[in-house]
C-alpha positions as CSV (number, residue, x, y, z in Angstrom):
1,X,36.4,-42.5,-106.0
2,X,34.4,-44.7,-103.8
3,X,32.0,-43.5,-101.3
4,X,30.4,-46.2,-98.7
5,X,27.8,-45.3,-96.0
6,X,26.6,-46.6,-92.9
7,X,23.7,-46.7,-91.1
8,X,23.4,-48.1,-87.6
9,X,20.3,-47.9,-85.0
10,X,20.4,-45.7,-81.7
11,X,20.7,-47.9,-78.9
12,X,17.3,-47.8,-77.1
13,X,18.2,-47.1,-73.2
14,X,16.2,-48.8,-71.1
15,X,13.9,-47.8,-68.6
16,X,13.5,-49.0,-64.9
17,X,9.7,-49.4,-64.4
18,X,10.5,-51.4,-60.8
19,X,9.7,-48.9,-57.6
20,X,11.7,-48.5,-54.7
21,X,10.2,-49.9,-51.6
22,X,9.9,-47.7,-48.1
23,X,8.6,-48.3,-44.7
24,X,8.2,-46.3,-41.1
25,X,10.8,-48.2,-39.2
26,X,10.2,-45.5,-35.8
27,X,6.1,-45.9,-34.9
28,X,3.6,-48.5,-34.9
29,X,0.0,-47.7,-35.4
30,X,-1.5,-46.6,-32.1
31,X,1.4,-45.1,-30.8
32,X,1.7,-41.9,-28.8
33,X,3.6,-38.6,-30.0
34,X,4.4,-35.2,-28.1
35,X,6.6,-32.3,-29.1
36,X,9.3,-33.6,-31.4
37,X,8.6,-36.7,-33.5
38,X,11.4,-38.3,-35.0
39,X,10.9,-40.7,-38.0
40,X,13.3,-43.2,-39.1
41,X,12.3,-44.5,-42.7
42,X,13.8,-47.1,-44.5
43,X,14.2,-46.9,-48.6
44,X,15.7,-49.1,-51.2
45,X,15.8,-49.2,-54.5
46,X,18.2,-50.9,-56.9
47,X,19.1,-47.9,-59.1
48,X,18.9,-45.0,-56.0
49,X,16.8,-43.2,-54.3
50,X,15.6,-39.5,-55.3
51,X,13.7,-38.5,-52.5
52,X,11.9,-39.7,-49.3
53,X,9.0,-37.8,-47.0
54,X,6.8,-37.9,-44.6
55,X,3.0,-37.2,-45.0
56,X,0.9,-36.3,-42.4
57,X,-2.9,-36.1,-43.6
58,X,-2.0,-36.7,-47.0
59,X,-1.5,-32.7,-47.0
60,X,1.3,-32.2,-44.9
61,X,5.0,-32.6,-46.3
62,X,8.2,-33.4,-44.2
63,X,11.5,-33.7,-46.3
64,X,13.4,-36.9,-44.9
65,X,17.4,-36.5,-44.7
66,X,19.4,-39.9,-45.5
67,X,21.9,-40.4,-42.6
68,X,24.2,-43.7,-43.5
69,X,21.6,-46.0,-44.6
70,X,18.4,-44.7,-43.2
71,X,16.0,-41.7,-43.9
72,X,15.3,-39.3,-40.6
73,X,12.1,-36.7,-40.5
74,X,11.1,-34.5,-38.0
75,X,7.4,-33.4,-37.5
76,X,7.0,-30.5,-34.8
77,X,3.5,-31.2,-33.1
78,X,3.7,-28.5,-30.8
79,X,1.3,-26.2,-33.3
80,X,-1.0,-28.7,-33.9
81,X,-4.1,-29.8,-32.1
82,X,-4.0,-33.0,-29.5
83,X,-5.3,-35.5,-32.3
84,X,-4.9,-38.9,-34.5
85,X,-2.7,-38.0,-37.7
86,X,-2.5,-40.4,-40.6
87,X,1.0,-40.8,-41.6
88,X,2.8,-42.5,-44.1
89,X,6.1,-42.2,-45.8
90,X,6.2,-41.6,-49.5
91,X,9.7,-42.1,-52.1
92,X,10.4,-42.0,-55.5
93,X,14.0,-43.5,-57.1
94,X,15.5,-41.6,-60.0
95,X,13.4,-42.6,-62.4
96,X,10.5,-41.2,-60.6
97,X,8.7,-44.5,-59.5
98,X,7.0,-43.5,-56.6
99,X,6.0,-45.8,-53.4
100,X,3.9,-45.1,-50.1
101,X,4.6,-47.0,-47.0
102,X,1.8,-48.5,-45.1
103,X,-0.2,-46.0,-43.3
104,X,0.1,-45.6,-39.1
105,X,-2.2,-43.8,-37.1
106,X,-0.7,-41.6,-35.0
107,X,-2.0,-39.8,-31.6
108,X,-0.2,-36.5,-31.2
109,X,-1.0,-35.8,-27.3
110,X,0.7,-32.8,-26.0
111,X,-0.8,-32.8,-22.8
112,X,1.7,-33.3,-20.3
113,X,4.3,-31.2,-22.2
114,X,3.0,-28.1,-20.8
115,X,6.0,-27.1,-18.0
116,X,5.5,-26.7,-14.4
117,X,3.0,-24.0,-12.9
118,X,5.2,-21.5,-10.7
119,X,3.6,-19.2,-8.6
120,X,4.8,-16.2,-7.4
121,X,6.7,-15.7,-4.6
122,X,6.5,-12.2,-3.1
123,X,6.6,-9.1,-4.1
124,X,7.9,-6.0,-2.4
125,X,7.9,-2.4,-2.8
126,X,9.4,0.5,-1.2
127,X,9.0,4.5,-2.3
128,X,11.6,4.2,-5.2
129,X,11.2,0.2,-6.8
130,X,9.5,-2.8,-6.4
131,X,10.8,-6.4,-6.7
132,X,8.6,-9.6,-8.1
133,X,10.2,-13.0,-6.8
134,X,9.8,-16.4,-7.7
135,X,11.8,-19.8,-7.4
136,X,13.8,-21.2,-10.7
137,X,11.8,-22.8,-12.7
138,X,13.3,-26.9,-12.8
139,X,12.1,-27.1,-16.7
140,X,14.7,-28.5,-18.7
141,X,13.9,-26.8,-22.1
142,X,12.8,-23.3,-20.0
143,X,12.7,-20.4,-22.3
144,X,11.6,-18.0,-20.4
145,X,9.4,-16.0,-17.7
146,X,6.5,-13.5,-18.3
147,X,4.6,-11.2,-15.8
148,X,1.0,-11.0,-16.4
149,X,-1.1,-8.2,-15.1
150,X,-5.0,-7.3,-14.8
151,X,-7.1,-4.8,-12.5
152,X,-9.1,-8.1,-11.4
153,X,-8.7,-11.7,-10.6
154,X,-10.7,-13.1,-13.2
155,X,-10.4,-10.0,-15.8
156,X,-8.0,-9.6,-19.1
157,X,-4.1,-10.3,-18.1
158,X,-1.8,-8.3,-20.1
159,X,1.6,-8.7,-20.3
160,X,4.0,-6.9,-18.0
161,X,7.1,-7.9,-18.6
162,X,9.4,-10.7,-20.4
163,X,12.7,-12.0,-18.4
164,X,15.0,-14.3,-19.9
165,X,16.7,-14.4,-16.4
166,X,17.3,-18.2,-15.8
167,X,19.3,-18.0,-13.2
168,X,18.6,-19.9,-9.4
169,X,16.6,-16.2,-8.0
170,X,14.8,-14.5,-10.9
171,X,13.0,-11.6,-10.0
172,X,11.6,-8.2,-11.7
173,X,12.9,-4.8,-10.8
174,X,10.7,-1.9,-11.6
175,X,9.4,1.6,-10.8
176,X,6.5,0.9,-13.1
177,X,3.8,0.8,-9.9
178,X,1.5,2.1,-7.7
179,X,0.4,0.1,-4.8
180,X,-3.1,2.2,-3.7
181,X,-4.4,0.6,-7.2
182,X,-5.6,-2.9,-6.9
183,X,-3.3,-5.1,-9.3
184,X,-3.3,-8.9,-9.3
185,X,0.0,-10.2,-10.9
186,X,0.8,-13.6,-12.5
187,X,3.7,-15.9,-13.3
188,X,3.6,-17.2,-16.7
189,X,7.0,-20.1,-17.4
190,X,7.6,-20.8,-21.4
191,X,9.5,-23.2,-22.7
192,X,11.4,-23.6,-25.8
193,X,8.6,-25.4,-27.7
194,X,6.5,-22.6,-26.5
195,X,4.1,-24.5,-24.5
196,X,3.2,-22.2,-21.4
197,X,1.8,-22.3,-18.4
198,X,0.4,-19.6,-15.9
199,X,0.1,-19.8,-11.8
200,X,-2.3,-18.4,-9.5
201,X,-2.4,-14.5,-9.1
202,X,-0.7,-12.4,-6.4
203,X,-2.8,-9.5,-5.1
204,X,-1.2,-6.1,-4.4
205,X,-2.8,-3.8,-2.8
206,X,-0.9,-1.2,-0.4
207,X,-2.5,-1.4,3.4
208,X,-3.9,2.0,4.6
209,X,-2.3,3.9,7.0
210,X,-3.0,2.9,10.3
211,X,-4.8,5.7,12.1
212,X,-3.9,7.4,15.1
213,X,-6.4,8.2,18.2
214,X,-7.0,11.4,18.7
215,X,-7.3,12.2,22.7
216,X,-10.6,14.0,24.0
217,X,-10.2,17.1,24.1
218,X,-8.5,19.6,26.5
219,X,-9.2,23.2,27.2
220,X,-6.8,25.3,29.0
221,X,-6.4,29.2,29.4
222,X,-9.1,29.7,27.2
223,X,-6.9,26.9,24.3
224,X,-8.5,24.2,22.8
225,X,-5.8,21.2,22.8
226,X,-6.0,18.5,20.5
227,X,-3.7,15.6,20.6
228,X,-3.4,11.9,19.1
229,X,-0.9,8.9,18.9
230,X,1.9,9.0,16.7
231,X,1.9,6.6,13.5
232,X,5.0,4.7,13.0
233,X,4.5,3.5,8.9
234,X,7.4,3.6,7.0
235,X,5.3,5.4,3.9
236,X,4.2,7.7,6.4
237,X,3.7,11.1,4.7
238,X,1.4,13.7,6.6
239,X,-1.7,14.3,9.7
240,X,-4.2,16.7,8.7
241,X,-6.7,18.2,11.3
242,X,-9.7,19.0,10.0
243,X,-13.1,20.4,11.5
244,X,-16.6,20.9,10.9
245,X,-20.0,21.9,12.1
246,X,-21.4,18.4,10.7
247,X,-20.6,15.1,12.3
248,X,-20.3,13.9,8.9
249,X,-17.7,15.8,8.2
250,X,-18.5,17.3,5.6
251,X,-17.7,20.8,4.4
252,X,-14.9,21.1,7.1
253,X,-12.0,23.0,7.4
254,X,-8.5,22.4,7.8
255,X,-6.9,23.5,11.1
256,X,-3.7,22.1,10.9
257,X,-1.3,20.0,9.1
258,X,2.3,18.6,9.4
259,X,4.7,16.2,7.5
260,X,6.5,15.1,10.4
261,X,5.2,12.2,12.2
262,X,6.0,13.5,15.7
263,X,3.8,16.5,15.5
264,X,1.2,15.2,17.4
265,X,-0.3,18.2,19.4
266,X,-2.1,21.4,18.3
267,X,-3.6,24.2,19.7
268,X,-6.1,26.7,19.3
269,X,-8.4,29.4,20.7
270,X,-11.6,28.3,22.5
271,X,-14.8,28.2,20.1
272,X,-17.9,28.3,21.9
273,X,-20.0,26.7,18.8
274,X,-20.4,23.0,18.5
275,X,-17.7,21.5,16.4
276,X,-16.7,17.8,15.2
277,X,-13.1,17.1,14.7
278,X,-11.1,14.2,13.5
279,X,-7.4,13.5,11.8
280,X,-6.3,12.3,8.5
281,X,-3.4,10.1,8.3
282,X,-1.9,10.1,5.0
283,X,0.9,7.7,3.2
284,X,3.0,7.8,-0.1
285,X,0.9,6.3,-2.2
286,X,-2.3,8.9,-1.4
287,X,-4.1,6.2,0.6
288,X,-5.5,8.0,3.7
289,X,-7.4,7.1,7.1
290,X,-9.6,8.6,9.6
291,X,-9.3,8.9,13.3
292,X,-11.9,8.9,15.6
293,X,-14.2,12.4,15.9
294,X,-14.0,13.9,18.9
295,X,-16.8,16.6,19.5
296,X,-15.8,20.0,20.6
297,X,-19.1,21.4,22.5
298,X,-17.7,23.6,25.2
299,X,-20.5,26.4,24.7
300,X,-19.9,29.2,26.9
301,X,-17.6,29.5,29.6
302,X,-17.9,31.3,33.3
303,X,-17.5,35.4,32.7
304,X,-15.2,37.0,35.3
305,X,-17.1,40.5,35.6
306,X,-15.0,41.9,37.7
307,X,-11.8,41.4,40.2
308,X,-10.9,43.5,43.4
309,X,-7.4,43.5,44.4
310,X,-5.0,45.9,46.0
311,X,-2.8,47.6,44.0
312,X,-0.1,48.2,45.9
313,X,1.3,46.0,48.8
314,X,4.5,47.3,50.9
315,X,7.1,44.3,52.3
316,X,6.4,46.2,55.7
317,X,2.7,45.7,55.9
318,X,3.8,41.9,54.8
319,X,5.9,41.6,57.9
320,X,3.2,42.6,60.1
321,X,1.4,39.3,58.6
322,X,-1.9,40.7,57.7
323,X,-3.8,39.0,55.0
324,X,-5.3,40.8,52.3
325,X,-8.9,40.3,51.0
326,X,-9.1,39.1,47.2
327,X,-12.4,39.2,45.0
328,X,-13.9,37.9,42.2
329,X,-17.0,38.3,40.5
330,X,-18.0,35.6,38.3
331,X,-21.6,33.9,36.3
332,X,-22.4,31.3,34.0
333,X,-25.5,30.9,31.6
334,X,-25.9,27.8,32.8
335,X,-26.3,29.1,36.6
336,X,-24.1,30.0,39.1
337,X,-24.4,26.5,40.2
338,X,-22.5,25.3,37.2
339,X,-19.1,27.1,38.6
340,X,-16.8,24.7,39.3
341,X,-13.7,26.7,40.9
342,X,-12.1,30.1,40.3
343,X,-8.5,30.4,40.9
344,X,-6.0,33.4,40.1
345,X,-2.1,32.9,39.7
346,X,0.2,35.3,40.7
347,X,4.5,35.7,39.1
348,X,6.7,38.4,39.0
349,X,6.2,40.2,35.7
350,X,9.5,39.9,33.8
351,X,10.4,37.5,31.1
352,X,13.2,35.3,33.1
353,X,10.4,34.4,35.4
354,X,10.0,30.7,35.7
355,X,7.0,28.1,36.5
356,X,8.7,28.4,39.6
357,X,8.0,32.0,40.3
358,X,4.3,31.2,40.3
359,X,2.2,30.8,43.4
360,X,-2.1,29.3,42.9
361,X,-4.7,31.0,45.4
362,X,-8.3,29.4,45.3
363,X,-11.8,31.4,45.7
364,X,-14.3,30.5,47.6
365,X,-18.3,31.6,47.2
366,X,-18.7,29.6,50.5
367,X,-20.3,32.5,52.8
368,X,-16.9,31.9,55.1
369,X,-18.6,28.6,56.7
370,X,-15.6,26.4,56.4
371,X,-14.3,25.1,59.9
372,X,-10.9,24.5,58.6
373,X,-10.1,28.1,57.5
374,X,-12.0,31.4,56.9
375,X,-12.2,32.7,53.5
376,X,-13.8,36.0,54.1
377,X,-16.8,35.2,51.8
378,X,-19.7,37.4,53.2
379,X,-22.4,35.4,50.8
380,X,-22.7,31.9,49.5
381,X,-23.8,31.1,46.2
382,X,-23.5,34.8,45.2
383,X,-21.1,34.6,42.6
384,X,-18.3,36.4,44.6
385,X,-15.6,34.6,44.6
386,X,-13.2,35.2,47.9
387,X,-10.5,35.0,49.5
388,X,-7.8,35.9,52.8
389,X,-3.9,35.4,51.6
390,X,-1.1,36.3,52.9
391,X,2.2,36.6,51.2
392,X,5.7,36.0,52.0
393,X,7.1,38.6,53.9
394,X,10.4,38.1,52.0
395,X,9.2,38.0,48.4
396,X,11.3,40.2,46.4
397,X,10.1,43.5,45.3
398,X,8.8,44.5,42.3
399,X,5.8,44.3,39.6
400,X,3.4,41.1,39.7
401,X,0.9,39.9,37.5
402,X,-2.3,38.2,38.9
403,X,-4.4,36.3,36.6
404,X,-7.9,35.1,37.5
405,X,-9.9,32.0,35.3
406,X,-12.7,30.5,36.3
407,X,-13.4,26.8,35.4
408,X,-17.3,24.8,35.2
409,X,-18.6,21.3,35.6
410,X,-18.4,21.0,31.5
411,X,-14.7,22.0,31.6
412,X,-15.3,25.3,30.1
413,X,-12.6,28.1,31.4
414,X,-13.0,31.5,31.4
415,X,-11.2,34.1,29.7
416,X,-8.8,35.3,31.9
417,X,-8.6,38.7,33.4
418,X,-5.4,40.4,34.9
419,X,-4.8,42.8,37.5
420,X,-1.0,44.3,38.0
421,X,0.3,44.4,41.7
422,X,3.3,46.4,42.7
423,X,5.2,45.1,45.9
424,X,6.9,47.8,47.2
């Protein structure tokens, strides 16, 4: 039996010691780059390619894709500082021999990518909403809006609100607001790089109500009358009258108030200390204003002390025409030469009677010395008041009231005094 062996040597593989070449086909030293960057690289080698990228720095890696026979990279500059970058490629073939390409200095300058500044513009409110307008934005890559807010022009802005409304009239609809605080509000426009932009702010601020006037002030049948113009704002929400013994106002009461806006006169009894009075106009949003202040000084008025009149009158004696002598009795702390007139009104006393009813008689304290007609005053400057009337002989029969005031140069009236007079 024969036995032969063999023995041959491994066949030594050989290895490729030659590196690929590369180079930045894209950018030339010196050149300008924004947003994107797009890198075309070129890399050959005669047994493949492994792997090419991009190095920015010498610490930054971007993997390059082959497309046909070139490499592509994309380098997002958007997070990174305006600048100069060094950038080179790098590759390596299979058999890991590595090469760099020549190195180009690069100026990232993001400077102009920053979109268009939009400003806001308007913004209206009502009691229920309130709308923030601006125009479309004409950026290509928009993302999106934002609504900035602060309590001040130049203090922090928060964010209000994010819209992703795109459309040709973006706007903001909200209940989140209250006009009577100062809010400045601001457009910021993002787009899809993230680069932003901010306009200038819009200042809300609700206007206060404008005030009414408030009339000087009326006394009448021993009533103070207060009246003022009627406000016409659309937040309109209440007057309120309000009175005090200090022209300051302060510590003053509340003598009337009234939600509806065409309320606009108010009445009460005669005060004879000094008094300062003005109305509050109040809207929605709490914001109120003050009228003018009318000062209510009437002191005291003329006192009727007493009154002389018949008690009876017959519709016979009328016929026979005779007039019938009427008296009154009046001072005033400030001097009987501070009485201005004295009058008495006279209407049948039952509740259908009308304005029509009503006849006015004057007094006289003129000691009868007036040539046109004789008053029967005895005394002038007495404080007795006079006067000769005669009455229709065909009133109509029944029970009258009479009704004295007496008025003086300050507008101060009396308080009345009543006498009953039956016509028989």
């Amino acid at each position: 039996m024969y036995f032969f062996y063999g023995c041959d040597s491994p066949q030594e593989i050989s290895k490729d010691n030659n590196p690929p070449s590369v180079k930045i086909m894209s950018h030339e030293t010196g050149s300008k780059i924004s947003q994107i960057a797009n890198f075309k690289i070129k890399a050959d080698d005669d047994n493949g390619i492994k792997f090419v990228e991009i190095l920015i720095n010498n610490t930054i890696t971007i993997e390059a894709k082959k497309n046909d026979s070139l490499y592509f990279a994309h380098w997002n500059t958007t997070s990174y500082p305006d600048d100069q970058y060094l950038v080179k490629a790098k590759t390596a073939d299979d058999d890991l021999n590595i090469t760099f390409s020549d190195s180009i200095l690069l100026e990232v300058d993001n400077s102009s990518s920053y979109p268009q500044p939009q400003n806001i513009k308007s913004i209206e409110y009502d009691q229920d909403e309130m709308t923030i307008s601006w125009d479309q934005s004409q950026e290509i890559d928009l993302l999106s809006y934002e609504i900035l807010v602060s309590n001040s022009y130049n203090g922090l802005k928060t964010s209000f609100a994010n819209i992703f409304d795109t459309t040709n009239s973006p706007q903001l609809i909200t209940n989140d607001y209250n006009p009577a605080v100062e809010k400045f509000y601001w457009l910021k426009v993002i787009d899809s790089f993230y680069f932003n932009s901010i306009g200038n702010g819009y200042r809300l601020i609700d206007d206060y109500p404008r005030p009414s006037f408030l009339s000087p002030i009326v006394e009448e049948d021993s009533l103070v009358f207060l009246m003022w113009t009627s406000n016409a704002d659309s937040d309109f929400v209440s007057y309120s009258l309000y009175m005090s013994y200090q022209q300051n106002m302060e510590n003053s009461i509340i003598l009337f108030s009234t939600s509806n806006r065409s309320d606009t006169i108010f009445s009460f009894p005669r005060v004879t200390s000094k008094q300062y009075i003005n109305l509050k106009t109040k809207d929605y949003w709490g914001l109120e204003t003050n009228s003018n202040t009318e000062i209510l000084d009437l002191g005291m008025p003329p006192v009727i002390i007493s009154i002389s009149v018949p008690d009876t009158l017959k519709v016979l004696e009328l016929e026979l025409d005779n007039q019938f002598d009427i008296n009154a009795n009046v001072t005033d702390e400030d001097g009987l030469n501070n009485i201005s007139t004295v009058v008495f009104k006279t209407f049948a006393n039952y509740p259908d009677s009308t304005i029509l009813d009503t006849a006015y008689f004057l007094l006289y304290d003129d000691g009868g010395l007036d040539n046109s007609f004789y008053s029967g005053d005895s005394l002038k400057g007495d404080g007795i008041y006079s006067n000769q009337i005669s009455l229709d002989p065909n009133i109509s029969p029944g029970v009258y009231k009479w009704i004295f005031s007496a008025k003086d140069f300050d507008d101060r009236v009396s308080q009345p005094k009543e006498a009953i007079v039956v016509i028989q």
